[in-house]
N, C-alpha and C positions, 0 to 999 in steps of 0.2 A: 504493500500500500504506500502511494506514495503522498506524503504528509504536505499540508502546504509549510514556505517557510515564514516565519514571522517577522516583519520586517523592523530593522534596526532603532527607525526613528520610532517605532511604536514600543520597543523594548523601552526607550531613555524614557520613555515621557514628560521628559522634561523639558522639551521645546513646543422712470418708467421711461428711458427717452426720456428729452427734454420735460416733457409734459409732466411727468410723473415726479419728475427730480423738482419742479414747480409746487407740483403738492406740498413736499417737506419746505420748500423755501421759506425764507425771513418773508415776513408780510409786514412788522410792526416792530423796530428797535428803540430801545428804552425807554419804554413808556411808564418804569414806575417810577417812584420819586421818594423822597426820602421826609421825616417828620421835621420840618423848619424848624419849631421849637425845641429842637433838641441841640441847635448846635451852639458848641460855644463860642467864645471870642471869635476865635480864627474860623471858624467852622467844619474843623475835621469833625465832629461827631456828626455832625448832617451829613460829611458826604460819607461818611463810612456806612451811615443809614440808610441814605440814597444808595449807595454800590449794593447793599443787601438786599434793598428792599426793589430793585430796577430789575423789570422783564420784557421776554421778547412776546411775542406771538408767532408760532410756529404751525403747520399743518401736518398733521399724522399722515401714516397710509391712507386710513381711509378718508382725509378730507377733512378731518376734524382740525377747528380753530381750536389753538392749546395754548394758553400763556403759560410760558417757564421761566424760570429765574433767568437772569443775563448771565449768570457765572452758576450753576448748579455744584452745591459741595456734597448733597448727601442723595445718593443715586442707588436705588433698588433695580437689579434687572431680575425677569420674572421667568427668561429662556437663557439659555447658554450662547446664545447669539447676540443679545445683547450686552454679554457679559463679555466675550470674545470680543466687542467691536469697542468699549469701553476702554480695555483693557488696551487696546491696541493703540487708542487715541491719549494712553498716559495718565486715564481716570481711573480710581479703584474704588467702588460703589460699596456701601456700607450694608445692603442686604443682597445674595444672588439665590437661587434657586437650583438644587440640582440637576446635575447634567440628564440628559436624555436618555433616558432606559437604567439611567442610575439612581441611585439612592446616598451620594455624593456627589462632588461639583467633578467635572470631569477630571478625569487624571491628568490633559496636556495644559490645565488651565492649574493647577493645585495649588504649582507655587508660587501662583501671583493673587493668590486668595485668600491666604494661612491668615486665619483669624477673622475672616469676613464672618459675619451672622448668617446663616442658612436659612432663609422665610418660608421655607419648604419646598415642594417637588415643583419639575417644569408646567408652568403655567396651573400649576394648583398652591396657591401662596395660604398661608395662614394668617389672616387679619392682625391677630393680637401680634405676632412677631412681624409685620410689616409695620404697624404704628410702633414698635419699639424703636426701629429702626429710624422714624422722626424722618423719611425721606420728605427731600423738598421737588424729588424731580422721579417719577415712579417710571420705568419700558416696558411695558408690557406687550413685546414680540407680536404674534400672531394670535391676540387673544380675543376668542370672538362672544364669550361669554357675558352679556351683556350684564347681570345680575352681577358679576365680578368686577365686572368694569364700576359698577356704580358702586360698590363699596370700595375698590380703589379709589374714585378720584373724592371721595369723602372722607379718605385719608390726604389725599390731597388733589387740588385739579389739578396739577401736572402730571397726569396720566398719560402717557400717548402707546398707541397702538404703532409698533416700528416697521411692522412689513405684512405687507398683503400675499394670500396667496401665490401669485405667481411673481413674485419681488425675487428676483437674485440677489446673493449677499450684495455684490456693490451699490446696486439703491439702497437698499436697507441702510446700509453702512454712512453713506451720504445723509440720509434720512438723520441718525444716529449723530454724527457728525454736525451738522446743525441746529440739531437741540438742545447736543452742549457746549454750540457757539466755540465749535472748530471742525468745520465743512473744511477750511484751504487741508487743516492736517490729513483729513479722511480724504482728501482728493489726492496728496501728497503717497500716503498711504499704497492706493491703490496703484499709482505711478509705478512707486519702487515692487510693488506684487508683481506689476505684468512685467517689468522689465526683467524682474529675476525668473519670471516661468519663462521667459525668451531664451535666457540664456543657459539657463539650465536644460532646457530642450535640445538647446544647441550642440550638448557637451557629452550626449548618451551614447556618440560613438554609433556601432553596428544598431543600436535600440533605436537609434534616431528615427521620429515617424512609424515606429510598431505602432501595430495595434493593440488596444489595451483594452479587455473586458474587463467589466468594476458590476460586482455582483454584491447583492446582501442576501443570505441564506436566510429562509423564513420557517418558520416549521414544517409549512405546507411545501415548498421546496426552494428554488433559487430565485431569486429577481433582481433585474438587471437596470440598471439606472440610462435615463433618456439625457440626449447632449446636452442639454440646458440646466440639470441638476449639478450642485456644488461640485460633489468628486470630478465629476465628467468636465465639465467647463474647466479645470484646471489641466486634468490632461490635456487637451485641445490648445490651452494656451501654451503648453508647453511643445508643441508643433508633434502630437502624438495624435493616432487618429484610433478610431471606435470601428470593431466588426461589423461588417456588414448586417447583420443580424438587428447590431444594437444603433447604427446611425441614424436615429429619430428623433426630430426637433423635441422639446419637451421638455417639464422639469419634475418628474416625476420616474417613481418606480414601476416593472413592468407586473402584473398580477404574478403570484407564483406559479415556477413553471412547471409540469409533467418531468419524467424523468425522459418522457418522450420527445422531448424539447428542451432534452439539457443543451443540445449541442450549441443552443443559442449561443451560450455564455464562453464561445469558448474562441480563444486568441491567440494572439503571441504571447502575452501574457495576460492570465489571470489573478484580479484582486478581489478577495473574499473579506466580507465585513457580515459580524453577528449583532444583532440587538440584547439578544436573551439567552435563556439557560436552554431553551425550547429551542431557539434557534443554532445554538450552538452543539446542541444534539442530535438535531439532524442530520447538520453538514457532517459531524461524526460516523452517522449511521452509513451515509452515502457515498462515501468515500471508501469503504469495500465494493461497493459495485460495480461492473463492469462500464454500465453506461457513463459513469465517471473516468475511470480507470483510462477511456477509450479518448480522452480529451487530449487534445496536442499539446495546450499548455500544463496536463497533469505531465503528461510524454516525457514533457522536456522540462519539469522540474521550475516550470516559470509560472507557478503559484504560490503569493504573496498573501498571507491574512495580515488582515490592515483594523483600527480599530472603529470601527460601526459606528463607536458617538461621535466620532472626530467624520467620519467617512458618510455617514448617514443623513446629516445637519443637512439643514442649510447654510451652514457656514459662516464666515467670518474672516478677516484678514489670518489673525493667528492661527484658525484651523487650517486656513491655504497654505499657512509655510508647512505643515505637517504630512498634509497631502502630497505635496511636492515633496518635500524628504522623502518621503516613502518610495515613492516614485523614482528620484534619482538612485536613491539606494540600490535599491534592488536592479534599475537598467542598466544602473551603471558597473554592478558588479558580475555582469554576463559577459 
């Protein structure tokens, strides 16, 4: 049986259009103001009040007017995506929310978190430890729970919902980036992303332009991720291209597949990502059998398991450099 191998970076763990991008834009800058009678002589206490007390107006995913602070100090993210894109822009938010499919903050994020407050699981937060937390600026990701939303922003109205549906991390991120009044760094950000999945594409030698299937094994059997999903869009930028099979616009996972249609999943190389314990027993179970056995990249020893909450997401700057390690790693060491 031939095992996949685990790839290196995941051992360390230790690293809309214009229009859409208009949604998140500044519509309204400093329009608070600070208490006049507070200040003294010279008037630093006014403006210290003023700089605390001054907001923007910002527009969510979904179109929602949001005032938030001009400068936000104490920041809850409610997804790992908001926390990823926070983290990335140099802010360290005083409540986050378990990674995805975990029951902790993800492992590639751990230790830039040690000591954060944990407000509970992805997108299911715990009121009483979100108001501990005294946030002034709340992300709540992709949350469509409208009964949650309203007891968020009753913790506070700086609520915003950071990505829609079909939002790729770089809106998001953009999104993200101007709500805490640094868009240029989040545009910065992604600058140096694409230029280093350019050059790292560049560098894989004979891997150069393989094809690469990026699968998540389900309990029901394997599914294969479409070009517009996180994992996929980073290969692609890295001038790698997708089997025939899997080259379908989209940003979504494929239904799981028969074992009659394993062959789908199958490449130059293959990258395997689990969510579960369910899921990670499967792929175990399937990997004695032939219809596996018979895959070109099992063949040739070019299967990679890679980890599902980093690979799974929708992403974030920090998950892209992981993805890419992973990637370099393993093509480059063929």
């Amino acid at each position: 049986m031939t095992l996949p191998r685990r790839s290196p970076a995941l051992q360390r763990h230790a690293v809309r259009t214009a229009a859409v991008l208009g949604a998140a834009a500044l519509l309204l800058t400093g329009c608070g103001s600070g208490d006049s009678g507070s200040k003294d002589a010279k008037g630093s206490a006014g403006k210290e009040s003023a700089a605390s007390s001054a907001t923007r107006t910002v527009k969510d995913a979904t179109g929602r007017a949001v005032e938030v602070p001009a400068e936000p100090k104490r920041i809850v993210t409610l997804t790992q995506e908001d926390l990823d894109m926070v983290l990335a822009l140099g802010v360290k938010p005083v409540g986050i929310t378990n990674g995805q499919g975990l029951d902790k903050p993800p492992a590639y994020l751990a230790d830039k978190v040690e000591g954060v407050d944990v407000v509970g699981n992805l997108l299911q937060p715990v009121m009483d430890k979100v108001v501990a937390a005294r946030p002034d600026l709340i992300l709540a990701g992709d949350m469509q729970d409208e009964q949650v939303l309203k007891q968020l922003r009753e913790i506070t109205p700086a609520t915003l919902v950071t990505m829609a549906p079909t939002d790729d991390w770089k809106l998001s991120f953009r999104g993200i980036g101007n709500a805490v009044n640094k868009l240029d760094r989040a545009n910065e950000v992604i600058s140096e992303h694409e230029a280093a999945a350019k050059a790292a594409g560049g560098k894989l030698g004979a891997n150069k332009g393989a094809e690469v299937s990026i699968v998540r094994w389900n309990p029901g059997g394997p599914s294969w991720m479409e070009n517009k999903q996180f994992a996929s869009g980073i290969a692609l930028e890295m001038g790698l291209k997708r089997p025939k099979a899997q080259n379908k616009d989209g940003n979504a996972h494929t239904p799981s597949l028969s074992l009659e249609k394993i062959n789908e999943i199958d490449g130059d190389w293959l990258f395997l990502s689990t969510l579960t314990s369910d899921g990670e027993k499967a792929l175990e179970d399937v990997q004695s059998k032939a219809a596996y056995k018979e895959l070109d990249a099992v063949k040739n020893d070019h299967v990679v398991t890679v980890d599902g909450s980093v690979w799974s997401t929708r992403g974030g700057p920090l998950a892209a450099g992981v993805v890419m390690d992973d990637i370099t790693e393993a093509l480059s060491a063929s």
